[in-house]
N, C-alpha and C positions, 0 to 999 in steps of 0.2 A: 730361388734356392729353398730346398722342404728345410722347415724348423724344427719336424722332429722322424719318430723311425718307430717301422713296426715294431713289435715283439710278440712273435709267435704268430702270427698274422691275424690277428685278433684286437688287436688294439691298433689306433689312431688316434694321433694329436691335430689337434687344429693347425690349419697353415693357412697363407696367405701367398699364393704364386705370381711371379712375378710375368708382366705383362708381357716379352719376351721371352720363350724357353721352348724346347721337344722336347720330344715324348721319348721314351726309351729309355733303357738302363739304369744304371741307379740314381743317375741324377734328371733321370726324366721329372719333366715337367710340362703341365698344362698351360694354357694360352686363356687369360682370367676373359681379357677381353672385356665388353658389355656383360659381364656376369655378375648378379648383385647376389644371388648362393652358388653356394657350393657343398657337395653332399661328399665322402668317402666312404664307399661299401668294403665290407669283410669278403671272403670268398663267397660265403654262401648270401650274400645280399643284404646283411643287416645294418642297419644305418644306425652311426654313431654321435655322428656330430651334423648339425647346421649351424651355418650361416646364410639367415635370411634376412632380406629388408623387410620383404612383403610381413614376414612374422614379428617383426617389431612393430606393428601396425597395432596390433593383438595385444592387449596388457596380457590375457589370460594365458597365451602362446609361451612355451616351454622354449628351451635353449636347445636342450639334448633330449634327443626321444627315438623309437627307432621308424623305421622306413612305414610301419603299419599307422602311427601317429602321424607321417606325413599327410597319408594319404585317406585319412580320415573324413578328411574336408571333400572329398571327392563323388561323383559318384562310384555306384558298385561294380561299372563295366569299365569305367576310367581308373577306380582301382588295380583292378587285375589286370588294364591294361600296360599301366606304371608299374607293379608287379613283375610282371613275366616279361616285358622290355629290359628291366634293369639285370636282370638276373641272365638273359640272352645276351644283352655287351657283354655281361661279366665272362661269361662260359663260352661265348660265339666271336667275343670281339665286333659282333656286327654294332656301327652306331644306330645312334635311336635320336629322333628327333621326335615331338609332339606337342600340340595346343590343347592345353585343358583346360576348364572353366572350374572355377573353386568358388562356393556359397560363402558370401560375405554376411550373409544374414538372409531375413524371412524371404525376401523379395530381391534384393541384386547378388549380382556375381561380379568377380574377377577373373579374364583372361590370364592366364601362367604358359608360360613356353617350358617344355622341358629337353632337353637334349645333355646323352650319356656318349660317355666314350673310354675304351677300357684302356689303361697307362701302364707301363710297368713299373715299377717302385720298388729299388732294394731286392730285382730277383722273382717278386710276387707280382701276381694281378691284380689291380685296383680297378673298381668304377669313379670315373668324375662324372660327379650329375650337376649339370646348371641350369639353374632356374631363374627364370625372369619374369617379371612382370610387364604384359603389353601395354608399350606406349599408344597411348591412341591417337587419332590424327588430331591436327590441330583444325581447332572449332568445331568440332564431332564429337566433345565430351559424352554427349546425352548416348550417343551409341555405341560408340567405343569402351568406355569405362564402366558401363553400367547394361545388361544386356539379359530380358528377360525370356527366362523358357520360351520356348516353342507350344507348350501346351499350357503356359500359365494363362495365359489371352483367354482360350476354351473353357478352362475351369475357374475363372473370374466372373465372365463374361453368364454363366450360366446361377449366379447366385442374386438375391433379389438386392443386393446393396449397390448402392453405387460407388467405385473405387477411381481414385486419382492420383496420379505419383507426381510429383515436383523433385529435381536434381538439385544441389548444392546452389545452385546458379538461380531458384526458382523459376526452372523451365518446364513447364508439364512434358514428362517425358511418357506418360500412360494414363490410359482413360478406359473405362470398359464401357460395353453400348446401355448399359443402366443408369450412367452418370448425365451419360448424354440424351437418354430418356427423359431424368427426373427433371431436367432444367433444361427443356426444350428450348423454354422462352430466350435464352442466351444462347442456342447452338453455336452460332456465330463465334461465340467469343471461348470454347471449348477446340482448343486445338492442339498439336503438338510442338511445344514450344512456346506457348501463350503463357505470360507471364504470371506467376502467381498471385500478388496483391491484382491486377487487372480481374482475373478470374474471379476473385473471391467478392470484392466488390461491387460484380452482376452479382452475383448468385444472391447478394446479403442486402442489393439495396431496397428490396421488399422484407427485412427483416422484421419479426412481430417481436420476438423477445430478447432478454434484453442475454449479453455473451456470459460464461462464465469460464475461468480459466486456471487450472494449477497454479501454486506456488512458485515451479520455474518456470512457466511461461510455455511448458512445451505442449500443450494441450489445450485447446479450446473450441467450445460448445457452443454450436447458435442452433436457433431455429428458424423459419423462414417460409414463409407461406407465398408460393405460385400464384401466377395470375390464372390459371386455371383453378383455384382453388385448394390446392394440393400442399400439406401440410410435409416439412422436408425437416429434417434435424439431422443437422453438419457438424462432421467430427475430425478432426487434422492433431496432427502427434507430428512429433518432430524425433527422426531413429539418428543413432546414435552416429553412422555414416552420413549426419547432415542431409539427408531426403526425410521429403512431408509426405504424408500418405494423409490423404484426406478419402474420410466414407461417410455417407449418405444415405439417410434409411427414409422410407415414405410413410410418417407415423399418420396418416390424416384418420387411421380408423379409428387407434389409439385416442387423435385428441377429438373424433367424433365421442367415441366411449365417455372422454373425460366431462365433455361439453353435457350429457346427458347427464352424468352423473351430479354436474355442478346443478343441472335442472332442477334433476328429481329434490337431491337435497337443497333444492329453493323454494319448493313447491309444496301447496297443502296437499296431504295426501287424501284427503279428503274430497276438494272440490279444484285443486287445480291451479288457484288463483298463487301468487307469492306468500312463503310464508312471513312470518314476522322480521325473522331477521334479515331476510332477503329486501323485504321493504323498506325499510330504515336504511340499508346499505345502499340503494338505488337512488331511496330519495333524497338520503342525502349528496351523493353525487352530481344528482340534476339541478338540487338546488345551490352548487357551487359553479357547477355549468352555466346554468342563469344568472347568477350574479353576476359571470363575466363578462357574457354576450347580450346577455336579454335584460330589457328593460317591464317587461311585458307581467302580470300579474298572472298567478296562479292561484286553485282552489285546492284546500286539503279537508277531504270529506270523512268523517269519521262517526259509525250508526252502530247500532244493534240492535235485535229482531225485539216486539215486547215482547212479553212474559212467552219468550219460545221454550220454556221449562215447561210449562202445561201442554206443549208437545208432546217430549218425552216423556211426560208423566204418564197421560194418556192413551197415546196412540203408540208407545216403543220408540228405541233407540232407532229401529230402523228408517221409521217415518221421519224420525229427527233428521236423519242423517239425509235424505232424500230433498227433504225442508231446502237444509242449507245448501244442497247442489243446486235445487233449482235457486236459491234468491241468488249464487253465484255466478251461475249461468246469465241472469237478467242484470249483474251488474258488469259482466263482461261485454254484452251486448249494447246495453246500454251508455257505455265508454268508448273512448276512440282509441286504438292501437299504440297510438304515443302516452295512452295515461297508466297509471301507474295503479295494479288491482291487489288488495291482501288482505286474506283471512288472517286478523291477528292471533285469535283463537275462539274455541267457545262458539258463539253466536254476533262476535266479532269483528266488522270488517272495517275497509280503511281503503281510500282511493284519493290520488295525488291528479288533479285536471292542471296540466301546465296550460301557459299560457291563454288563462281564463280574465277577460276584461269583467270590471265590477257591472257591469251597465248589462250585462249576459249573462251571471251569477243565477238571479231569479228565476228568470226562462230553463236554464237546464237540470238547475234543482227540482224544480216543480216535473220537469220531465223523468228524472232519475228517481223520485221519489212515486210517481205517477206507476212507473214500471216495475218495481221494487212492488210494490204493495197490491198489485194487480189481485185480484183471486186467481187459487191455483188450485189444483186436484190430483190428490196422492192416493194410492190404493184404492179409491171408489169414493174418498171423503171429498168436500170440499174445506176446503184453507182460505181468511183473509188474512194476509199477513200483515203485521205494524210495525212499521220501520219509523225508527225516532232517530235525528241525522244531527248533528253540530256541525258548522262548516267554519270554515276560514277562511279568509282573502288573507294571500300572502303579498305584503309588499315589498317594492325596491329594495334590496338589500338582505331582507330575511333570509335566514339562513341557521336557524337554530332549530334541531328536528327538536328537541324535547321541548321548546319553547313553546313553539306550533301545537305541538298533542298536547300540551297542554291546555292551549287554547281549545281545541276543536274539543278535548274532554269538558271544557268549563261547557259550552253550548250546546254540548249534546245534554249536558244535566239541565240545563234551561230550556232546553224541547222535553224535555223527561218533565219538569217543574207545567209546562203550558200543558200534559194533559197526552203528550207522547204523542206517537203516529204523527209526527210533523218533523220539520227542519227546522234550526234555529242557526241564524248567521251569530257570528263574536262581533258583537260591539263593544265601543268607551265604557260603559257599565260594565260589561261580562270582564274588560280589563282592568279597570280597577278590581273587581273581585279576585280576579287571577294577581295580581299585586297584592291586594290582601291574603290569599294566597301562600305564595311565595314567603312572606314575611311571617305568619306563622307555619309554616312549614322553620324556615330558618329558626325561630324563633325556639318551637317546641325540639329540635335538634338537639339546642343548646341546655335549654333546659334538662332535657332527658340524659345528657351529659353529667349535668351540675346536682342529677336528684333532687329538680324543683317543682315536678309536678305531684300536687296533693293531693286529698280526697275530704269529702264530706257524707256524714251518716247519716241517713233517712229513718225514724224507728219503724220499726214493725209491731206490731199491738193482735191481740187476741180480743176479738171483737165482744166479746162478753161482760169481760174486765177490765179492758183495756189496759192489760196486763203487757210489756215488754218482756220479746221473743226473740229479737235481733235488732240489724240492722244491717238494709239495704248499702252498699260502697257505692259513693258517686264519685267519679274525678272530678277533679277543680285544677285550674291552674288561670293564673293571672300574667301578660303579659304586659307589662311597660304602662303598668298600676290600671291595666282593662284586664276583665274576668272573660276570657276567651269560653263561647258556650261551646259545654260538653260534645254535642252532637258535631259544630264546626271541627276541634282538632282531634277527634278521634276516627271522623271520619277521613282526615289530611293523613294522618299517621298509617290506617288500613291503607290508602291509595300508595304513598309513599314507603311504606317494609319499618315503619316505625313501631306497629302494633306491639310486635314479640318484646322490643325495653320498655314500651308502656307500661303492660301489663305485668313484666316481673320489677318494673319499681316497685307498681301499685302494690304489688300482694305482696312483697317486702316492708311496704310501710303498714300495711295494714294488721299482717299477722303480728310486725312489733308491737303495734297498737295494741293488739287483745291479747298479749304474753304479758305488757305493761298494766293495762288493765283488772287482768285476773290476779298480779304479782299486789294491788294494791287493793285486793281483798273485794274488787265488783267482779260481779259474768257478766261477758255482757251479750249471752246467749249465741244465734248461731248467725253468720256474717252470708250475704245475700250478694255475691260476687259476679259482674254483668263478664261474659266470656265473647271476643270476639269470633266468628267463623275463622279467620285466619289462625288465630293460636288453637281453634279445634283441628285443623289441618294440619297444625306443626307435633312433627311426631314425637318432640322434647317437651311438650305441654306437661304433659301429664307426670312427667319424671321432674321436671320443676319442681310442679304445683306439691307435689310429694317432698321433697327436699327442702322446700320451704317450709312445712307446715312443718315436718320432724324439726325442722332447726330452731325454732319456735314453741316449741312442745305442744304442739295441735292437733287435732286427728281428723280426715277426713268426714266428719260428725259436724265438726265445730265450722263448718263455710257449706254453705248450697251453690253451685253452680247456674246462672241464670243466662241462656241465650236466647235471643232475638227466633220470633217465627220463621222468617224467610232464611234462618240458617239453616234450615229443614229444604229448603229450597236451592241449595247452593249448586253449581256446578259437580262441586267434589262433595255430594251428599255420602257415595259409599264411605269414603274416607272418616265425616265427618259422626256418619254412625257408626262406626268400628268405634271409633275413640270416646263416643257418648257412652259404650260398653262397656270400654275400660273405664272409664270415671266411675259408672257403678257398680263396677266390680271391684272399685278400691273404696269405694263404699262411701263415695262421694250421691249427694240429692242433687238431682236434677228441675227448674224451674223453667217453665219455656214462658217467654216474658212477651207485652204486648198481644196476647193472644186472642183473635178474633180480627187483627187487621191484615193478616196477608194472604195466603191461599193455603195453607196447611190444612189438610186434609183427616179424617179421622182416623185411613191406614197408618198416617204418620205416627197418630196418637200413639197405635199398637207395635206400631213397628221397632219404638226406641223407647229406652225406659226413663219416660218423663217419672216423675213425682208429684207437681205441684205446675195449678195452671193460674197464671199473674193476667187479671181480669185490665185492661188497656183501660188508662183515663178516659177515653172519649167516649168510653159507654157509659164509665159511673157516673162523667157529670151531666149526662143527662137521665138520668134517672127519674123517673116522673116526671121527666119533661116532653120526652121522644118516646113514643110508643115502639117503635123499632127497637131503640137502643136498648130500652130498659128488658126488652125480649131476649136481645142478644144476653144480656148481663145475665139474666136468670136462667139462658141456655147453657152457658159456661158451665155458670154452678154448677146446673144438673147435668153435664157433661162429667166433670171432675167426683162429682157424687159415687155414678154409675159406674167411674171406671176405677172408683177408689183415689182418687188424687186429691191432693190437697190443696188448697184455692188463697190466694192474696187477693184484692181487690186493690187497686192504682189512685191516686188524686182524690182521694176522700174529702169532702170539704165540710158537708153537711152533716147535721145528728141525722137527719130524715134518709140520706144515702147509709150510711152506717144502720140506722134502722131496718132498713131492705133488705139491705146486704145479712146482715144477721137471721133474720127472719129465712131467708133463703137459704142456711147453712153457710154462709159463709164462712171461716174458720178469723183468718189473719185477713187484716187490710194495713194502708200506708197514708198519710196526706197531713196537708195541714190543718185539719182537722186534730189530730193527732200531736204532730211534730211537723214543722217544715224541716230539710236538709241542715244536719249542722256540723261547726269545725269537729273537729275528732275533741278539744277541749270540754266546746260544750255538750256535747254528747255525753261526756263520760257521766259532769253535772247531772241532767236532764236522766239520766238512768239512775246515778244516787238519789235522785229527790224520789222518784216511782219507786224504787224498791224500796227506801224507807216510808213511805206513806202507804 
């Protein structure tokens, strides 16, 4: 029975017909039958209302929409073919039956049946259209309910990815011939209707990395590498009609690319070998390796070329540069494929020999050292090179890389100490030293913490009158009631990144010192400040040293700056002259100290703006003793003469060296002679008694 009535033939109400009725008249009625919609058209074909299952399926699916919104989902011949069908029962009375396929998303479809048939209703012509959705046979899911293009296979099959679909059921219901390319090695197990964990678990059981996967779970990422060698990365999504689409792309160039890239940035760009942190990362790896499996000893070799700075001084960068390929070259060669080769920097290298017995140590040292130092010939020169080596026997259990470099650093400085050009193994001694060591290392940390390391004043005197000029700063510091020497933790501190709070303790104690000083009515003239290379390198040096003095009320007048010869020599010499510039351009005096023991040269002289040249103890005390030395002393002088500079003399003991010295122009000297080193107390003393006498 209808539940409701035209008006004006334009309108329709929803009805529900009952499962026995005919057609005709006004109480005609349709035959619902297996019909899950039902559609009512106007005369001219516009659709009013639905009743769908299939469109309950659809959150986004509308209720009421008209005949153009049905057929949306359609295609565009299957359109017009629904179209101009409905509109022919309506006008023609002919029925209309048809099977249409409707897109349920990217990749499946639904079969729809449609069949129309025109009724009369109240006098008017009606269309009923019903729509069903096809049952598919039973245990035919995968082809019945889910049914891909005719031309999807073609335009899959022709893209370089590999594509795989899985049903509800996870039954592979589609594969293209790429998928089954990339994982040849499993063909077998790539079928239709092969289960999905089964399949996935060939594909994954050569997996290299490790999965990664969304928040809900519907997507995850592996990668997997071929026994052909072919590098594959697998991708599965789970859509929202419950099928996995798994794609597979063949990145192996990609992670060739990436594997190069990881090279280059491991490698000295230079000479090839590993750089630094590439070998620290390796080594330590292998020697976690070994400690699990291997009981077996290994060697860690650690050298530097001698004085390869008179290289580049000499002959150019380029020669330099040529130098150190070939010693790289010879330490390549010289090693076996499983050892471990790196340029740490510099003139720096470093080589890991696993599995090296103590009893065979000697024999391939002497060999590796043998082939290192060969002569070699660069651009038409001839080169001996001198390689100075530290080694280490690593034993059972070791496993501490900075432990180890440290060792290997203790014994390369004890082949440096025998005369260089040699090897030197770590022995009991070398490790007590490395324990003593360690201990001041700890020790001056804590100190440098607590602002416990002090200083001691040297005078400086005007050889004439022995009139007080300054005073030289010595550091001092005592650990655990021992006077640790100067040269031991200041050279622990340069090794270790301690240098930069040494030195701004120091010059904070010291400028208080001569604020205190001058506030108490002594000068105590101009303070003779030792500079390490490393705080000439820090490019906050100079803006410190500046901020302290102002804070102090000081002026770059009242401190000379005094560095070591071989800081002329450093590595980072341009750096080290740029800032020697700015020191006397802020109107800081420069002293270059120990001068006549290293290789500094007289373009150096010219090159940076010394002031003042500090004659080394080891010439003055032999002064009329050593016919060389005393040559030397009196070359200084007339060095510093000629180019205007002003001259200290070091270790003064005697009137007869003092006599010399003098006689030769010498201006200022230091010793005990004079004054030995004293507290900054007595100091102050020791300058009140000279200036009142």
């Amino acid at each position: 029975m209808l539940a409701g009535a035209l008006e004006g033939g334009e309108v329709f109400m929803s009805v529900r017909l009952a499962e026995s009725t005919t057609t005709g008249g006004d109480d005609a009625a349709v035959s619902a039958g297996n019909c899950t919609s039902m559609v009512f058209a106007s005369r001219d074909g516009r659709l009013f209302y639905l009743f769908d299952e299939y469109r309950q399926r659809d959150a986004a699916a509308t209720a009421v929409f008209d005949l153009e919104a049905l057929v949306s989902h359609l295609s565009e011949a299957d359109r017009r073919s629904v179209e101009d069908n409905v509109l022919r029962c309506l006008h023609a009375g002919t029925p209309w039956r048809e099977r249409v396929h409707v897109r349920v998303d990217e990749l499946v479809e639904d079969t729809l049946l449609f069949a129309a048939e025109r009724v009369a209703l109240n006098g008017r012509y009606v269309v009923v259209l019903k729509v069903d959705i096809a049952v598919p046979a039973t245990g035919d899911e995968a082809g019945s309910v889910s049914r891909l293009k005719s031309d999807f296979s073609f335009i899959v099959d022709s893209i370089p990815a590999g594509l795989a679909i899985f049903d509800r059921r996870s039954a592979m219901v589609y594969y293209n011939s790429t998928f089954s390319t990339l994982f040849g090695h499993v063909s077998a197990h790539i079928r239709l209707g092969a289960n999905f964990v089964e399949v996935f678990n060939r594909l994954l059981e050569r997996s290299c990395d490790s999965s990664s996967r969304t928040e809900d779970d519907r997507q995850i990422l592996f990668t997997t590498r071929t026994p052909e060698g072919r590098w594959i990365r697998i991708h599965r999504k789970f859509c929202r009609n419950g099928y996995a689409v798994v794609t597979a792309f063949d990145i192996t160039e990609l992670k060739r690319a990436e594997n190069r890239l990881k090279e280059q940035a491991e490698r000295d760009a230079l000479t090839g070998l590993l750089n630094r942190g590439a070998f620290f990362e390796h080594f330590g790896k292998m020697l976690q390796c070994r400690r699990r499996a291997d009981v077996r000893h290994g060697a860690l070799v650690l050298f530097d070329l001698d004085f390869f700075k008179s290289v580049n001084d000499i002959h150019g960068h380029q020669a330099g540069d040529e130098y150190l390929v070939e010693i790289a070259e010879r330490l390549r060669s010289g090693t076996r494929r499983t050892d471990l080769t790196a340029r740490l920097g510099g003139d720096e290298f470093v080589a890991y020999l696993p599995g090296m017995a103590p009893e065979n140590l000697p024999h391939v040292m002497d060999a590796l050292h043998a082939r290192l130092t060969a002569p070699l010939r660069l651009r038409g020169k001839h080169f001996q090179p001198g390689v100075s080596m530290g080694v280490v026997l690593i034993g059972d259990g070791e496993d501490d890389v900075d432990e180890l470099m440290a060792r290997a650093d203790v014994a390369l400085f004890r082949a440096k100490q025998k005369g260089r050009n040699r090897w030197s193994n770590f022995d009991p001694e070398l490790e007590r030293q490395n324990e003593r060591r360690k201990r001041v290392l700890a020790g001056l940390r804590e100190a440098l913490a607590d602002g416990a390391v002090g200083f001691a004043l040297q005078p400086v005197v005007e050889l004439p009158g022995r009139v007080p000029v300054g005073f030289e700063v010595l550091a001092r510091w005592r650990m655990d009631g021992e006077d640790i020497p100067p040269e031991e933790f200041i050279t622990i501190a340069e090794k270790n990144g301690l240098i930069l709070d040494l030195g701004r303790l120091l010059m904070e104690k010291i400028c208080r010192w001569f604020r205190e000083t001058r506030q108490s009515g002594t000068h105590p003239g101009r303070l003779f400040v030792n500079v390490s290379p490393i705080q000439l390198k820090d490019r906050n040096f100079i803006r410190q040293a500046g901020r302290i003095l102002r804070k102090y009320g000081m002026t770059p007048d009242d401190l000379e700056v005094e560095i070591t010869e071989t800081a002329l020599l450093e590595r980072d010499m341009e750096i080290i002259g740029m800032h020697l510039k700015l020191l006397h351009r802020e109107g800081f005096r420069i002293a270059l100290d120990d001068f006549g023991t290293g290789n500094a040269s007289f373009a150096h002289l010219k090159r940076f703006p010394i002031h003042c040249l500090k004659i080394d103890r080891s010439f003055v005390r032999d002064i009329g003793r050593n016919r060389q030395n005393t040559a030397i002393a009196r070359a200084i002088l007339d060095i510093a003469h000629y180019l205007e500079m002003s001259s200290v003399a070091e270790g003064v003991e005697t009137p007869s060296q003092a006599a010399f010295l003098e006689a030769h122009g010498c201006k200022l000297a230091q010793g005990n002679l004079f004054s030995p080193a004293l507290p900054p107390e007595e100091a102050l003393e020791w300058l009140r008694e000279k200036q009142c006498s």
